[in-house]
Structure formats: structure tokens, C-alpha cells
PDB file of N, CA, C and O in Angstrom:
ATOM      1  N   UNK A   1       0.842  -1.156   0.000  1.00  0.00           N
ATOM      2  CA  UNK A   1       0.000   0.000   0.000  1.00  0.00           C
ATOM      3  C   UNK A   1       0.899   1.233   0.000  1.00  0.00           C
ATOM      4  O   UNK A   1       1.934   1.226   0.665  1.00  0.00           O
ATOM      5  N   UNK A   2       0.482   2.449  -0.831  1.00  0.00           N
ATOM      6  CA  UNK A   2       1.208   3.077  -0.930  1.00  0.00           C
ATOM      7  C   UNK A   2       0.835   4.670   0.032  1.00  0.00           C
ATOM      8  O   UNK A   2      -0.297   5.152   0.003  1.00  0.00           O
ATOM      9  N   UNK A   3       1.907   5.274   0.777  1.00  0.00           N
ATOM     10  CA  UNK A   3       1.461   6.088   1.422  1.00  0.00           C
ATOM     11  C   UNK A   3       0.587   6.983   0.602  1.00  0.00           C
ATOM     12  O   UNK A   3       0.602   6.818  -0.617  1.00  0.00           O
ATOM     13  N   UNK A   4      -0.315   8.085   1.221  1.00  0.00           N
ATOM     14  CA  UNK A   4      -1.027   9.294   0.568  1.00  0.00           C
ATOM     15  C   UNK A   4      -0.564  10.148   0.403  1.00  0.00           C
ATOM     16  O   UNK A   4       0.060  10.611   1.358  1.00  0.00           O
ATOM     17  N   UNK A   5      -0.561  10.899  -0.874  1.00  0.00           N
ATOM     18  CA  UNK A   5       0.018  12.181  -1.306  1.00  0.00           C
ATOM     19  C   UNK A   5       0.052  13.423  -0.255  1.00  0.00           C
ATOM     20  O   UNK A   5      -0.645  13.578   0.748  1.00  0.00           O
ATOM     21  N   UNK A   6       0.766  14.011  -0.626  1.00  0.00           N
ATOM     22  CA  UNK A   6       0.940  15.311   0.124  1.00  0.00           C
ATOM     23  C   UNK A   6      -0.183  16.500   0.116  1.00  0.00           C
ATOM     24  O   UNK A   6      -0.169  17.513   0.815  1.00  0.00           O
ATOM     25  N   UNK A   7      -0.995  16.181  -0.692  1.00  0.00           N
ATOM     26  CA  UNK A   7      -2.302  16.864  -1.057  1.00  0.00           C
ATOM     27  C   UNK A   7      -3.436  16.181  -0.710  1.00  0.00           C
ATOM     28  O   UNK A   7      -4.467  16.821  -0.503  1.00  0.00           O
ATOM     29  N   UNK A   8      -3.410  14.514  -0.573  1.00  0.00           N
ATOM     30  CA  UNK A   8      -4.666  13.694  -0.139  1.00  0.00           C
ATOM     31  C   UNK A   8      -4.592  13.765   1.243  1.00  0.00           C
ATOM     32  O   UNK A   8      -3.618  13.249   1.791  1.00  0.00           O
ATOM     33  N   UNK A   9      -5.646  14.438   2.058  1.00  0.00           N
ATOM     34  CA  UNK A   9      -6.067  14.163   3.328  1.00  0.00           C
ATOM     35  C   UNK A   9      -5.807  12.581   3.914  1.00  0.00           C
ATOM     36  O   UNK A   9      -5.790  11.573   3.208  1.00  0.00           O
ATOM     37  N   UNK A  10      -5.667  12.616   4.967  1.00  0.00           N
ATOM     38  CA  UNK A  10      -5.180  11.508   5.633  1.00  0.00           C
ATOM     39  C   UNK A  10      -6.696  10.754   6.066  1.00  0.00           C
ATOM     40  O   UNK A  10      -7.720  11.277   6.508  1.00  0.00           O
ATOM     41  N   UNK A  11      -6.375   9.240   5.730  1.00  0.00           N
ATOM     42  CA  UNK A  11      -7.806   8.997   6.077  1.00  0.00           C
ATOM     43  C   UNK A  11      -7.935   8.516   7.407  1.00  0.00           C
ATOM     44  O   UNK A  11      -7.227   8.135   8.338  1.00  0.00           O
ATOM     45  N   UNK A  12      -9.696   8.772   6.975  1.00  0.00           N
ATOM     46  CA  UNK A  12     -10.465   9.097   8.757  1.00  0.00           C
ATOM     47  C   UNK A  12     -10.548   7.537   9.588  1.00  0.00           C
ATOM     48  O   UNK A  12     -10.389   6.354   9.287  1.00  0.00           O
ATOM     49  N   UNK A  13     -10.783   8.073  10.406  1.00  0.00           N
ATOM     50  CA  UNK A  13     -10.900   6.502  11.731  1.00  0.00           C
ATOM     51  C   UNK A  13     -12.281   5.856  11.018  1.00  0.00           C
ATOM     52  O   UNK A  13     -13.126   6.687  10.684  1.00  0.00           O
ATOM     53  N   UNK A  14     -12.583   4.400  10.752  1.00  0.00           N
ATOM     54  CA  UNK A  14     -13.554   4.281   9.973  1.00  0.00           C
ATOM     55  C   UNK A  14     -14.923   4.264  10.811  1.00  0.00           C
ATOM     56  O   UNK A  14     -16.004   4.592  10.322  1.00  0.00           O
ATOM     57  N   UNK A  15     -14.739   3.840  12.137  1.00  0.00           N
ATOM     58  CA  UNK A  15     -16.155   4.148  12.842  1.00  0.00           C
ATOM     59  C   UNK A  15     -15.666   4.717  14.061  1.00  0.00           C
ATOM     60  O   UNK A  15     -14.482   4.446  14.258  1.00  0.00           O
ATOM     61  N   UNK A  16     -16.202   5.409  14.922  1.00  0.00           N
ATOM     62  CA  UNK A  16     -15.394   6.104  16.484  1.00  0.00           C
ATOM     63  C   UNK A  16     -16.669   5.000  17.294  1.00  0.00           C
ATOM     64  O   UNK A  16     -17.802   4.608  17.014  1.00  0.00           O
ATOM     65  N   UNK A  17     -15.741   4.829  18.354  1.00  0.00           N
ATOM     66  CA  UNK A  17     -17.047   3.729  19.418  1.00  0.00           C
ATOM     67  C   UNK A  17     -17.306   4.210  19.914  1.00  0.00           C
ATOM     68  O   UNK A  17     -16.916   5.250  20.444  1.00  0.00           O
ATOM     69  N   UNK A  18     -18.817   3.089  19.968  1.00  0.00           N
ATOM     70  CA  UNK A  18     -19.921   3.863  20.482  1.00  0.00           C
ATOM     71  C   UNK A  18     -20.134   2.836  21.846  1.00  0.00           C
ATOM     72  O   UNK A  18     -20.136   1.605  21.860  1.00  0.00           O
ATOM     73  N   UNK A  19     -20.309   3.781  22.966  1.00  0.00           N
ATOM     74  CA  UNK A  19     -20.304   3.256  24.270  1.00  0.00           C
ATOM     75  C   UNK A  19     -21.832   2.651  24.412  1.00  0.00           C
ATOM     76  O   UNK A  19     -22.037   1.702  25.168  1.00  0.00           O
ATOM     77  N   UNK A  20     -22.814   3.207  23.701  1.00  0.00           N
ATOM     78  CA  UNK A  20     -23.963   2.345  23.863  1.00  0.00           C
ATOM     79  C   UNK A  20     -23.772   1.004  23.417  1.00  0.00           C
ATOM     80  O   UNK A  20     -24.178   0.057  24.091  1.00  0.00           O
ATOM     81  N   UNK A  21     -23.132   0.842  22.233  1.00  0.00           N
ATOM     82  CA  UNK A  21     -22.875  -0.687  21.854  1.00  0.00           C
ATOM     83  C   UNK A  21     -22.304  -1.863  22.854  1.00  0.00           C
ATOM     84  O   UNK A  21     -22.743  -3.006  22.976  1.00  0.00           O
ATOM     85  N   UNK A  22     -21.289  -1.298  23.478  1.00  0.00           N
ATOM     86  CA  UNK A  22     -20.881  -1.664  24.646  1.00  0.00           C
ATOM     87  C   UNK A  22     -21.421  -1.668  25.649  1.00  0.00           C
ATOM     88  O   UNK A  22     -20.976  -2.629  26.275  1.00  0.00           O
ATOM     89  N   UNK A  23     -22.402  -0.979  26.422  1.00  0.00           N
ATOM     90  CA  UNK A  23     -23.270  -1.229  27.483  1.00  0.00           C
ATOM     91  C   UNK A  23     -24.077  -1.655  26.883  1.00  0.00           C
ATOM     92  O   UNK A  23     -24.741  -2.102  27.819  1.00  0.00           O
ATOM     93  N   UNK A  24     -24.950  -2.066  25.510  1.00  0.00           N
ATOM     94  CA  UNK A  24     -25.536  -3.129  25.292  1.00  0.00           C
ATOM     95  C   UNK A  24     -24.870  -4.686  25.671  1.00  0.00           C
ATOM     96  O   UNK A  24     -25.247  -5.490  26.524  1.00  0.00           O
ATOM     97  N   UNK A  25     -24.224  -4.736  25.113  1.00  0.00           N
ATOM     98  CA  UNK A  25     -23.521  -6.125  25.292  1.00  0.00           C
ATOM     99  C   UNK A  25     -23.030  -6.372  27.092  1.00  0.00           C
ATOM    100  O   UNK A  25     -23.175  -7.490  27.585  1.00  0.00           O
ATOM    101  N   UNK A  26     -22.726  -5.752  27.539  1.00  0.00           N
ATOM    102  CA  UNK A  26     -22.465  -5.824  28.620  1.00  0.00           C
ATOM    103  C   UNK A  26     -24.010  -6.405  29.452  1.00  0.00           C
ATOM    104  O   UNK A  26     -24.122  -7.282  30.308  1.00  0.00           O
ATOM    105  N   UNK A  27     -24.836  -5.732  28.957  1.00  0.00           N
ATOM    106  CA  UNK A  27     -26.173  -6.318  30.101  1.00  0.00           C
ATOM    107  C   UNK A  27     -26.424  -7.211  29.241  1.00  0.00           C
ATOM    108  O   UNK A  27     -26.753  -8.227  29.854  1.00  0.00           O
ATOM    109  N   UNK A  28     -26.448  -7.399  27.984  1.00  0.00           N
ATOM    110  CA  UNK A  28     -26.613  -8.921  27.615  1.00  0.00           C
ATOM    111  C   UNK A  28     -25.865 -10.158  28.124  1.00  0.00           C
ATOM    112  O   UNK A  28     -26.257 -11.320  28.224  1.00  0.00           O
ATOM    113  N   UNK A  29     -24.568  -9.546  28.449  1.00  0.00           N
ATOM    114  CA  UNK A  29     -23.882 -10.790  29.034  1.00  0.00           C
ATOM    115  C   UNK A  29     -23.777 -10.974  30.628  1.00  0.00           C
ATOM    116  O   UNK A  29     -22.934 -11.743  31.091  1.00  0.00           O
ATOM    117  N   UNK A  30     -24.642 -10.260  31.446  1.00  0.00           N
ATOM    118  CA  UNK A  30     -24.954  -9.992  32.377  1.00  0.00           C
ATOM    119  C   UNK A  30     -26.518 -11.025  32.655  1.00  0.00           C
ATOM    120  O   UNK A  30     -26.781 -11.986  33.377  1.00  0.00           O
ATOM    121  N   UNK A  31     -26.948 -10.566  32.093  1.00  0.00           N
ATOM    122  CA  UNK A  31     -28.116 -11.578  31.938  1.00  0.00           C
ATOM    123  C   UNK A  31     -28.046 -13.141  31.507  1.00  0.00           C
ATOM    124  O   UNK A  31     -28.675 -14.029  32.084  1.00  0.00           O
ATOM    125  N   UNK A  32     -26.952 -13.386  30.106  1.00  0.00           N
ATOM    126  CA  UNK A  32     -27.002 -14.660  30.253  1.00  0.00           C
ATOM    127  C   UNK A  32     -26.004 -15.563  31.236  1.00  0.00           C
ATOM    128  O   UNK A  32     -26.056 -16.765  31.498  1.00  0.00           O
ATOM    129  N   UNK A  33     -25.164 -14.630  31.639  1.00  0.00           N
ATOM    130  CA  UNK A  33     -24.271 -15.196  33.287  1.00  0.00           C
ATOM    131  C   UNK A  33     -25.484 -15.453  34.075  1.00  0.00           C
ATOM    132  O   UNK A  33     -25.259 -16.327  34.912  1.00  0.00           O
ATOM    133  N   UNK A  34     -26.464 -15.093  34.105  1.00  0.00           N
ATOM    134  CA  UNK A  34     -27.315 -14.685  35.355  1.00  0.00           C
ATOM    135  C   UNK A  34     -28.571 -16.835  34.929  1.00  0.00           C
ATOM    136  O   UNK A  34     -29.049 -17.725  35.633  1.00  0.00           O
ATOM    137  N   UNK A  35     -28.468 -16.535  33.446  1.00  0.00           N
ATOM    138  CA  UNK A  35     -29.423 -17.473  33.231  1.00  0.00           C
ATOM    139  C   UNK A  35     -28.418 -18.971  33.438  1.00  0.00           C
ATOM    140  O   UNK A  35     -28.663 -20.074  33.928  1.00  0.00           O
ATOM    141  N   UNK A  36     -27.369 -18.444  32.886  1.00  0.00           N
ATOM    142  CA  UNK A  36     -26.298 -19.916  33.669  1.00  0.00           C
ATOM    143  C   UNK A  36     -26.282 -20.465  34.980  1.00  0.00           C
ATOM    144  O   UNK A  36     -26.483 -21.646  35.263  1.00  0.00           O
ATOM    145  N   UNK A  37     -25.925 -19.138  36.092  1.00  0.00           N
ATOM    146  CA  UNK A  37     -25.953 -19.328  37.277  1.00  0.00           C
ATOM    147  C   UNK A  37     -27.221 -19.967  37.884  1.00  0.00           C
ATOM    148  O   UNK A  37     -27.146 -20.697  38.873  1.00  0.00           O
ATOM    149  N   UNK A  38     -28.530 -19.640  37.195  1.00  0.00           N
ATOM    150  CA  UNK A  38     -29.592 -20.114  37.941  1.00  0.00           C
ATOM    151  C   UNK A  38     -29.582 -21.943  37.291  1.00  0.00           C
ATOM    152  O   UNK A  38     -29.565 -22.821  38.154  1.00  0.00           O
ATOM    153  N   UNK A  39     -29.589 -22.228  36.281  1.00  0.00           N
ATOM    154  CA  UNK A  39     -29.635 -23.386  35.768  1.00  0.00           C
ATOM    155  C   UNK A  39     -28.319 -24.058  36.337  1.00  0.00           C
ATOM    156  O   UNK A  39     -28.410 -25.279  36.204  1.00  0.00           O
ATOM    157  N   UNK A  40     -27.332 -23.741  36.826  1.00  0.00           N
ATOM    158  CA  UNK A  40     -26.388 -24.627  37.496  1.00  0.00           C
ATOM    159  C   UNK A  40     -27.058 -24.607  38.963  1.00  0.00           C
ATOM    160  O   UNK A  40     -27.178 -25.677  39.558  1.00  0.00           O
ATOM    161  N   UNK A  41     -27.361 -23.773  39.372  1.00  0.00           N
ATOM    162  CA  UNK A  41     -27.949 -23.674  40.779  1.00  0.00           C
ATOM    163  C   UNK A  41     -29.173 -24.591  41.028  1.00  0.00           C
ATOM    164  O   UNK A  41     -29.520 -24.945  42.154  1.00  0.00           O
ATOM    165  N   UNK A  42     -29.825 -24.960  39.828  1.00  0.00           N
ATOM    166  CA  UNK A  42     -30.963 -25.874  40.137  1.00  0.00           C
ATOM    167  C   UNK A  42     -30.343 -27.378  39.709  1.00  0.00           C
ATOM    168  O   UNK A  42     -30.844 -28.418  40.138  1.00  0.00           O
ATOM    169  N   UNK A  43     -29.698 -27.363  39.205  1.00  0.00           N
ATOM    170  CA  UNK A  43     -28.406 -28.673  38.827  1.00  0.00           C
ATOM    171  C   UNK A  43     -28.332 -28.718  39.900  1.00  0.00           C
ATOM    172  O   UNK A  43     -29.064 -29.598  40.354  1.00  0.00           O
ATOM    173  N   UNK A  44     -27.472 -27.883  41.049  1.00  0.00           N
ATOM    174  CA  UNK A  44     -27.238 -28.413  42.272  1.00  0.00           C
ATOM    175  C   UNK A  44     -28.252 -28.744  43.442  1.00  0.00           C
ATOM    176  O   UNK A  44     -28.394 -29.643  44.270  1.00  0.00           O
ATOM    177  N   UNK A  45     -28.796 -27.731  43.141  1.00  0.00           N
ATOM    178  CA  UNK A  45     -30.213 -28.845  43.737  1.00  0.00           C
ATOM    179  C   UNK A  45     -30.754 -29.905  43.948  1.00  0.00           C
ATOM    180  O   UNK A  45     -31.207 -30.528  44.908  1.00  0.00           O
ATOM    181  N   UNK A  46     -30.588 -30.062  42.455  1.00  0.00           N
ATOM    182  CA  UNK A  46     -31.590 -31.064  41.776  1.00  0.00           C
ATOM    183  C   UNK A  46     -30.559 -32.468  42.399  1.00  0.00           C
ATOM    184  O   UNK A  46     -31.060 -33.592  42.441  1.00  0.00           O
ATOM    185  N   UNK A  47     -29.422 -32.280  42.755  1.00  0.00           N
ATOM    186  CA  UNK A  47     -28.692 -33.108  43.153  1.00  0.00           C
ATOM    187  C   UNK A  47     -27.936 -33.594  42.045  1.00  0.00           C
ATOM    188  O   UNK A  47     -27.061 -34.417  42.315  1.00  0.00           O
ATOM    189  N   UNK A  48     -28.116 -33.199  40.655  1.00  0.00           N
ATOM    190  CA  UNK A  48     -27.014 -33.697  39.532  1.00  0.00           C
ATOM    191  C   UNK A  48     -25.784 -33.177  39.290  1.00  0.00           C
ATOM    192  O   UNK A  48     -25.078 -33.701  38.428  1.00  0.00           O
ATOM    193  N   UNK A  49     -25.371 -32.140  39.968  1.00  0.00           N
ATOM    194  CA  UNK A  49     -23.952 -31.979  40.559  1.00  0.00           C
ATOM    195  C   UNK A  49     -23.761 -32.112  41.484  1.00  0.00           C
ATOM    196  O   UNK A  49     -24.411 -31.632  42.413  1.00  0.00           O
ATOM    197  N   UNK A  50     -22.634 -32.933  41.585  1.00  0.00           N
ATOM    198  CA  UNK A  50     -22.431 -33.673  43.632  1.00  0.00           C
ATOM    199  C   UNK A  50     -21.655 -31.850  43.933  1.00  0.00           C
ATOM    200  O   UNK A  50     -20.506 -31.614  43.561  1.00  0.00           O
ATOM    201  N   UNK A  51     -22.499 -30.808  44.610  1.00  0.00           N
ATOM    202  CA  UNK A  51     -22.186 -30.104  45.438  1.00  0.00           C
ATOM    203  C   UNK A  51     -22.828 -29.974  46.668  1.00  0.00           C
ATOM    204  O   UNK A  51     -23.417 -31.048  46.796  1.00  0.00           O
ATOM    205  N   UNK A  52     -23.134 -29.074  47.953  1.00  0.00           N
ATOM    206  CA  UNK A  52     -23.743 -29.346  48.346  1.00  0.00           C
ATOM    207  C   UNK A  52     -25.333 -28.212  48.198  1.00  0.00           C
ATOM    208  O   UNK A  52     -25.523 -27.212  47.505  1.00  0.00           O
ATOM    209  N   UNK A  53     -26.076 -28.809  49.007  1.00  0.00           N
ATOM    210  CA  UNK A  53     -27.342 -28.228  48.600  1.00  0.00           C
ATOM    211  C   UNK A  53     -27.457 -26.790  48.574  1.00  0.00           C
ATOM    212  O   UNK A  53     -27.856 -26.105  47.632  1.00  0.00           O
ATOM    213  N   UNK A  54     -27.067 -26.407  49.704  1.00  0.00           N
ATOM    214  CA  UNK A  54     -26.933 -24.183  50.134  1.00  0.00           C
ATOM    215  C   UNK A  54     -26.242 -23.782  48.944  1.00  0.00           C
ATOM    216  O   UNK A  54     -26.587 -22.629  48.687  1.00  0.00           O
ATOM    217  N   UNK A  55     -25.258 -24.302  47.937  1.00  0.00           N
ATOM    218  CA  UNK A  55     -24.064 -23.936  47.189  1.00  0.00           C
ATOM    219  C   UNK A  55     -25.117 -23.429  45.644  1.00  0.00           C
ATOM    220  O   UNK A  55     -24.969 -22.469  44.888  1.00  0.00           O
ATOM    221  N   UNK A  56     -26.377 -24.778  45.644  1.00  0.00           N
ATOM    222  CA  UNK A  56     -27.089 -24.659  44.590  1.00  0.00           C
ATOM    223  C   UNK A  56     -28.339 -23.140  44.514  1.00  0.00           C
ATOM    224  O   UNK A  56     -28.723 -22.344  43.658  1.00  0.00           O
ATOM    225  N   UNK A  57     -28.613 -23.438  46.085  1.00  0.00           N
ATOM    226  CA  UNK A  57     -29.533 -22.093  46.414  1.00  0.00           C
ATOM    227  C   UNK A  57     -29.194 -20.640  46.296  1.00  0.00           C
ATOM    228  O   UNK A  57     -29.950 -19.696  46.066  1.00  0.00           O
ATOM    229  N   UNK A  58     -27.600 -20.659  46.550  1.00  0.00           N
ATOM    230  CA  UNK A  58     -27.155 -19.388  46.530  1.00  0.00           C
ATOM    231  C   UNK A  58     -26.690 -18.948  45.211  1.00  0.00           C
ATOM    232  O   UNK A  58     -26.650 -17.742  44.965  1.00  0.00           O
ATOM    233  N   UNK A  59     -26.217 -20.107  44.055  1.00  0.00           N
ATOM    234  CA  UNK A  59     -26.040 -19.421  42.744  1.00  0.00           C
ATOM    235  C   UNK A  59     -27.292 -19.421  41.897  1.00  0.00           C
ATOM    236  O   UNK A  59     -27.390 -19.178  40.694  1.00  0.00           O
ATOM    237  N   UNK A  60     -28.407 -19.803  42.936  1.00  0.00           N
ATOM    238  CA  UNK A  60     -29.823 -19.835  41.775  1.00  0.00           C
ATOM    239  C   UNK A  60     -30.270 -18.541  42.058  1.00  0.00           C
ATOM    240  O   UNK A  60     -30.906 -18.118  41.093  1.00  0.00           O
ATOM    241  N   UNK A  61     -30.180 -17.390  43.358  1.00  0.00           N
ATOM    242  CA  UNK A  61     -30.048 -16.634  43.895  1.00  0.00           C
ATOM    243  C   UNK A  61     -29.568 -15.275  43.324  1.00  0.00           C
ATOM    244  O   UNK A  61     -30.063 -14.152  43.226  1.00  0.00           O
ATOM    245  N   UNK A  62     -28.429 -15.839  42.997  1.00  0.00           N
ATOM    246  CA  UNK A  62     -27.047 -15.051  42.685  1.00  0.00           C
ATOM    247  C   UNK A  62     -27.608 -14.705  40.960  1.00  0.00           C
ATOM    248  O   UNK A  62     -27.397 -13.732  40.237  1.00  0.00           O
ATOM    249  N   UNK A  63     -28.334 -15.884  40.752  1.00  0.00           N
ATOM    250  CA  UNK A  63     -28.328 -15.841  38.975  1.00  0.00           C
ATOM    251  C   UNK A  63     -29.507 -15.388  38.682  1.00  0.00           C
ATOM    252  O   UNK A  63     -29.644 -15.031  37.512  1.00  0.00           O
ATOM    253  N   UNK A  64     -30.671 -15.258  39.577  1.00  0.00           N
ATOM    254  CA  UNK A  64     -32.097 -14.216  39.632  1.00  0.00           C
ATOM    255  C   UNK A  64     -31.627 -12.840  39.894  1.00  0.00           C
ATOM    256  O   UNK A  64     -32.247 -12.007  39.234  1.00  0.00           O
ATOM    257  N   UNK A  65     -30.815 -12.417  40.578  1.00  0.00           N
ATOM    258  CA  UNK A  65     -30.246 -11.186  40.968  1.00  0.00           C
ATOM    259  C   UNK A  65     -29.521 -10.644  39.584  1.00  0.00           C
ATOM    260  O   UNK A  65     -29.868  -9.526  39.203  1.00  0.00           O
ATOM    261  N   UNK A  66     -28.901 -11.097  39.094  1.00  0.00           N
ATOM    262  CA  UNK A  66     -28.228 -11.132  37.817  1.00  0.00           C
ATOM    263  C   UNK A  66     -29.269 -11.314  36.670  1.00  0.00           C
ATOM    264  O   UNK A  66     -28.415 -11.327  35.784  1.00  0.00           O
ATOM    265  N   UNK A  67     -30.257 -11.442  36.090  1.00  0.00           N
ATOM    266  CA  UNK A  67     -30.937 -11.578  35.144  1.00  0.00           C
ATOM    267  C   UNK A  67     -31.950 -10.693  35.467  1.00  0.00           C
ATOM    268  O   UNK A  67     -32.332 -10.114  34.450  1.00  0.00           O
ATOM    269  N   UNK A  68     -32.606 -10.314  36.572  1.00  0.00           N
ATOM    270  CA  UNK A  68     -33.695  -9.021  36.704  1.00  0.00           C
ATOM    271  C   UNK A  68     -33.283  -7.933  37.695  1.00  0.00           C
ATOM    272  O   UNK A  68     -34.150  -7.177  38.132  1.00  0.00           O
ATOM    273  N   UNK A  69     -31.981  -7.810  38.084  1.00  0.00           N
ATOM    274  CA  UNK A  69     -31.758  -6.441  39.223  1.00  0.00           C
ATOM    275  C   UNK A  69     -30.536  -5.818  38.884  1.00  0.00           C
ATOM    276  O   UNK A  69     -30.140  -4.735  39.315  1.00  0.00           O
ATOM    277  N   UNK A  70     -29.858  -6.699  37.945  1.00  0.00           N
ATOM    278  CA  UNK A  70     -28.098  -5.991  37.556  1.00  0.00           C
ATOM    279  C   UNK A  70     -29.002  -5.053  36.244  1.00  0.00           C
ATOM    280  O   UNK A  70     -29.465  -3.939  36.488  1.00  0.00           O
ATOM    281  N   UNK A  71     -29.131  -5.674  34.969  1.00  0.00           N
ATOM    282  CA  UNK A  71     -29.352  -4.699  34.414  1.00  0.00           C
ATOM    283  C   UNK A  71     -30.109  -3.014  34.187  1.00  0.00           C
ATOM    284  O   UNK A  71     -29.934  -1.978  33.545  1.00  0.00           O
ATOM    285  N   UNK A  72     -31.066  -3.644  35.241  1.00  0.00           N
ATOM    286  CA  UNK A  72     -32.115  -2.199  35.414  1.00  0.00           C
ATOM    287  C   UNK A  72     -30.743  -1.185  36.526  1.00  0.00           C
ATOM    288  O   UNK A  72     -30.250  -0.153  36.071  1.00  0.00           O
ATOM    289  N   UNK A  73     -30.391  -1.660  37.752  1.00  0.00           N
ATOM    290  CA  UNK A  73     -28.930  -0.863  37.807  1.00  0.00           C
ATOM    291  C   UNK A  73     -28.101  -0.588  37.071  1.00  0.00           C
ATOM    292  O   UNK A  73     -27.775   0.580  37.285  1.00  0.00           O
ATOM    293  N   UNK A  74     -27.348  -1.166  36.010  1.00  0.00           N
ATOM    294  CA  UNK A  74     -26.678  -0.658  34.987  1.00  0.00           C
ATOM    295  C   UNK A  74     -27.206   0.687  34.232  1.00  0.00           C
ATOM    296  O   UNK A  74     -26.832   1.860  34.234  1.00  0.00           O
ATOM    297  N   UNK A  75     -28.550  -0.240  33.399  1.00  0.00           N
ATOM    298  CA  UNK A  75     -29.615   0.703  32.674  1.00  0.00           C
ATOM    299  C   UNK A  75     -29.421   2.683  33.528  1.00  0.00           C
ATOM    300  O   UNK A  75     -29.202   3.800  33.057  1.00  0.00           O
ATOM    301  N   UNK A  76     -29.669   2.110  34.956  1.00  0.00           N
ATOM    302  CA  UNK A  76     -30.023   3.802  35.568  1.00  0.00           C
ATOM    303  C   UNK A  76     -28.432   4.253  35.714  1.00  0.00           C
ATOM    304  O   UNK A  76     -28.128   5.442  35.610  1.00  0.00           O
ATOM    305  N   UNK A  77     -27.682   3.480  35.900  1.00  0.00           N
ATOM    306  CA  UNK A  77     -26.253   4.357  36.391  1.00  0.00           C
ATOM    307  C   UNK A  77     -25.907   5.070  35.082  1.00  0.00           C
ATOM    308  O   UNK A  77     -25.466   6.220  35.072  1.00  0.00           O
ATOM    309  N   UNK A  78     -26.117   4.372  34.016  1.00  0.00           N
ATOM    310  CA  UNK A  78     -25.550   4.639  31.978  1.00  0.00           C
ATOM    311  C   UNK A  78     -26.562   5.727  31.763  1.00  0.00           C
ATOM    312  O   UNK A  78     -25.995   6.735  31.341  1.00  0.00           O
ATOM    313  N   UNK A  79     -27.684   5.864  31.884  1.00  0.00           N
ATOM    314  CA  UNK A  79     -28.287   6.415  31.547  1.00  0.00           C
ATOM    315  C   UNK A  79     -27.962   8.477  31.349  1.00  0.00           C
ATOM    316  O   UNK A  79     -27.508   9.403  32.022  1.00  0.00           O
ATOM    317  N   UNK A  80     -28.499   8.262  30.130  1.00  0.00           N
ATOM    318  CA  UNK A  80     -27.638   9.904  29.135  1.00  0.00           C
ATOM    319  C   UNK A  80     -28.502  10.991  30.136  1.00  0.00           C
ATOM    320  O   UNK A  80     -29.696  10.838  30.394  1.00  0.00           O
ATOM    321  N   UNK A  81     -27.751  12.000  30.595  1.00  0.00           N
ATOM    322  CA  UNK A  81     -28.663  12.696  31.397  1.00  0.00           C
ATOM    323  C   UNK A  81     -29.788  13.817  30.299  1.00  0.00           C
ATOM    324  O   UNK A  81     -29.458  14.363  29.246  1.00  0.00           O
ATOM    325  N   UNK A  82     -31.192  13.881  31.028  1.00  0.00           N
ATOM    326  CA  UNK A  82     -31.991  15.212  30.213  1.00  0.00           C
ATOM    327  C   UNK A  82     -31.299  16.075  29.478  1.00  0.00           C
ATOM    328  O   UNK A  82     -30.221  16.422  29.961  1.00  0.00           O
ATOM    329  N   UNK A  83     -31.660  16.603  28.261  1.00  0.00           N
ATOM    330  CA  UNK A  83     -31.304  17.554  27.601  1.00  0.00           C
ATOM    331  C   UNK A  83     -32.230  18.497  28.282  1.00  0.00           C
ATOM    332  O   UNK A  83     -32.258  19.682  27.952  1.00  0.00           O
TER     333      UNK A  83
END
């Protein structure tokens, strides 16, 4: 590739990031951590992972907290203030 002339403008950054894209994805992956944690947590329950029983209650817990209370906190902390 050959450098640009001394007269051709230098070219531009092709997209600048966008932080909404990123706090999208972020509560998406917030949520499906959250839908893991509860489905291992009822695994342990359920007794099909030899852990013990409190271990299963607290990441089914941990993974309801994570799928309906992390993102709406995220959502309000990100949130663009009034124009």
C-alpha cells in the first residue's frame, strides 16, 4: 500500500465507538451469566452436581439477581442525562 500524497487528506478513523454498543452487550452478558448461574444452581439442587445443597440455592439466587436487578442498575447508572 502506498502512502497518501501530500495533497490527499489523511484517512479518517472508519467508525469512532460507540459506548452504547458496549453497554448493550455488557447487560446482555450480564443476563445470560445470570441465566447460567440459575440453571447450574438448580443442577445443584436437583442433586445432579455432587455439590452441596446451600451452594445450589445461593447461585440460583445469585443468577435471579443477575438476570432481573443488575441490568435495570446498569440501565439507571448509563443512563444519558436530560437535555
Amino acid at each position: 500500500m502506498t502512502p497518501p500524497a501530500a495533497n490527499e487528506p489523511a484517512p479518517k478513523n472508519p467508525a469512532p465507538k460507540d459506548p452504547a454498543k458496549a453497554r448493550f452487550i455488557a447487560i446482555a452478558l450480564i443476563r445470560l451469566s445470570g441465566a447460567v448461574f440459575v440453571l447450574l444452581g438448580l443442577l445443584v439442587t436437583e442433586g445432579r452436581i455432587a455439590l452441596p445443597w446451600i451452594v445450589g440455592v445461593v447461585l440460583t439466587v445469585a443468577g435471579f439477581f443477575d438476570v432481573f436487578v443488575m441490568p435495570r442498575l446498569l440501565a439507571r447508572r448509563w443512563r444519558s442525562p436530560a437535555p
